[in-house]
C-alpha positions as CSV (number, residue, x, y, z in Angstrom):
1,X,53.9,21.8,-60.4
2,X,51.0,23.9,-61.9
3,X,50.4,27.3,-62.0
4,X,47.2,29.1,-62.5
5,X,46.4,32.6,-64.0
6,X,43.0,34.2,-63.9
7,X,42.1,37.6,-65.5
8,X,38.8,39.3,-65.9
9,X,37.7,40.7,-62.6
10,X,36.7,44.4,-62.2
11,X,34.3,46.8,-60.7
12,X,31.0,46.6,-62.7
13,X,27.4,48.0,-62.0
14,X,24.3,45.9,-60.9
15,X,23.1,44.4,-64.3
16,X,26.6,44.2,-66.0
17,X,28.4,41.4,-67.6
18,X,32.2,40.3,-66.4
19,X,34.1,37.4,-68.3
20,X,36.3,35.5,-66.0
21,X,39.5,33.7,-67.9
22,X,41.9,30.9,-65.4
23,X,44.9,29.5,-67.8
24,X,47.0,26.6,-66.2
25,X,50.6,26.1,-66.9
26,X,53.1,23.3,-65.8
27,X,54.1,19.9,-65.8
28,X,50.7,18.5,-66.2
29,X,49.5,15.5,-68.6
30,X,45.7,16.1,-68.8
31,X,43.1,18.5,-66.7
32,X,40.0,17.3,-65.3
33,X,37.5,18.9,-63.1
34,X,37.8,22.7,-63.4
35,X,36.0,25.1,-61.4
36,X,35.3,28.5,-59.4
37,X,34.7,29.5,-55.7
38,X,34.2,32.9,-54.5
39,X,34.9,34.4,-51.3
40,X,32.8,37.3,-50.0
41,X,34.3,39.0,-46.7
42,X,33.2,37.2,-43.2
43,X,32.3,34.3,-45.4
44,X,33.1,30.8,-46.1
45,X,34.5,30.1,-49.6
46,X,32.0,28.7,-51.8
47,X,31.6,26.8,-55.2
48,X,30.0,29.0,-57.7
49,X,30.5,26.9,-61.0
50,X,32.2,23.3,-62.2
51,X,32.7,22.1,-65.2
52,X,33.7,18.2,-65.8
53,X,33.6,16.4,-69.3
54,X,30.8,18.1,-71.2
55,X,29.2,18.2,-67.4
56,X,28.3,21.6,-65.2
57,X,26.9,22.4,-62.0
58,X,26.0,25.6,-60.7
59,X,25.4,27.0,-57.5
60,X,21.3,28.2,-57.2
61,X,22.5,31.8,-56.8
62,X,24.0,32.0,-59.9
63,X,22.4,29.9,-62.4
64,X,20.6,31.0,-65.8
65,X,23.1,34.1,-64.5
66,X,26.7,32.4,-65.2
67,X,27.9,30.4,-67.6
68,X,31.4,27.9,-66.9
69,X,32.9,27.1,-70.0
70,X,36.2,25.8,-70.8
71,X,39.1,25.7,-73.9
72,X,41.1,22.3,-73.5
73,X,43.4,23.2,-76.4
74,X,44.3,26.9,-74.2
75,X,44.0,24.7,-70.9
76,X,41.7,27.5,-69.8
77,X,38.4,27.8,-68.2
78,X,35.9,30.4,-68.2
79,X,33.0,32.2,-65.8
80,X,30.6,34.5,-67.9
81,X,28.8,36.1,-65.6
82,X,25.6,38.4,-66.5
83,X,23.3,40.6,-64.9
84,X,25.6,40.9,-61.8
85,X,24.0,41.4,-58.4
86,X,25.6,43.1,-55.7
87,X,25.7,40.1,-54.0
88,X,28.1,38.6,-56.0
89,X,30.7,40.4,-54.8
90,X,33.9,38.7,-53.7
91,X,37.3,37.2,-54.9
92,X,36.8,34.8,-57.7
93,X,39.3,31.9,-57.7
94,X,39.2,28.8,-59.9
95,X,40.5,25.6,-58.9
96,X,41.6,23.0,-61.8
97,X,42.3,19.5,-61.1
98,X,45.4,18.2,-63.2
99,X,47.2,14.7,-63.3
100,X,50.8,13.9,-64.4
101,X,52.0,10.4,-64.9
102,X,52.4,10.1,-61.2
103,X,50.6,12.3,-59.3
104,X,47.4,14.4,-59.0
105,X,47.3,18.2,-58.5
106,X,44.7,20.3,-57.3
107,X,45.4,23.8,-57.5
108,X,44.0,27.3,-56.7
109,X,44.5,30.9,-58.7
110,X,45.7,33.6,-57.0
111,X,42.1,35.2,-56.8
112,X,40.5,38.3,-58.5
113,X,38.5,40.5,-57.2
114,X,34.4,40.9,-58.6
115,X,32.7,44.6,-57.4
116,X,29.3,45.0,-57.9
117,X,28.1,48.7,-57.1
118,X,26.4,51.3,-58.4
């Protein structure tokens, strides 16, 4: 079983700069694909940011904006996100992608919560 932990959300004003951290803990042998989604309210979760290898991807709203980066000796992935928009409002969650000797787990943080407003 894995666990994730994600810290970092907040309330910030249009312009400002949040730093999103996701640890993962558990019975795990190596990570792979690590990522974020947000969630705005009355819409569909959507991928924001992935990071695989020395590979990203970024979703057009957010690029030259947000930075994914990731510490494989912490098992922990990161969002830096500048000059927020209050657009990007919603619940953060990252999503890792772990394997054991036997199995493969996908698995979701508990979310946190991203405010932009004046």
């Amino acid at each position: 079983q894995v666990q994730l932990v994600e810290s970092g959300g907040g309330l910030v004003q249009p312009g400002g700069s949040l730093r999103l951290s996701c640890t993962a803990s558990g019975n795990f042998f190596s990570i792979g694909t690590m990522g974020w989604h947000r969630q705005a309210p009355g819409n569909q979760r959507e991928l924001v940011a992935v990071i695989s290898g020395g590979s990203t991807n970024y979703a057009d709203s957010v690029k030259g904006r947000f930075t994914i980066s990731r510490d494989n000796a912490k098992n922990t992935v990161y969002l830096q996100m500048n000059s927020l928009k209050p657009e990007d409002t919603a619940v953060y969650y990252c999503n890792i992608v772990s394997t054991s000797l036997t199995r493969v787990y996908n698995s979701w943080g508990q979310g946190t919560q991203v405010t932009v407003s004046s």
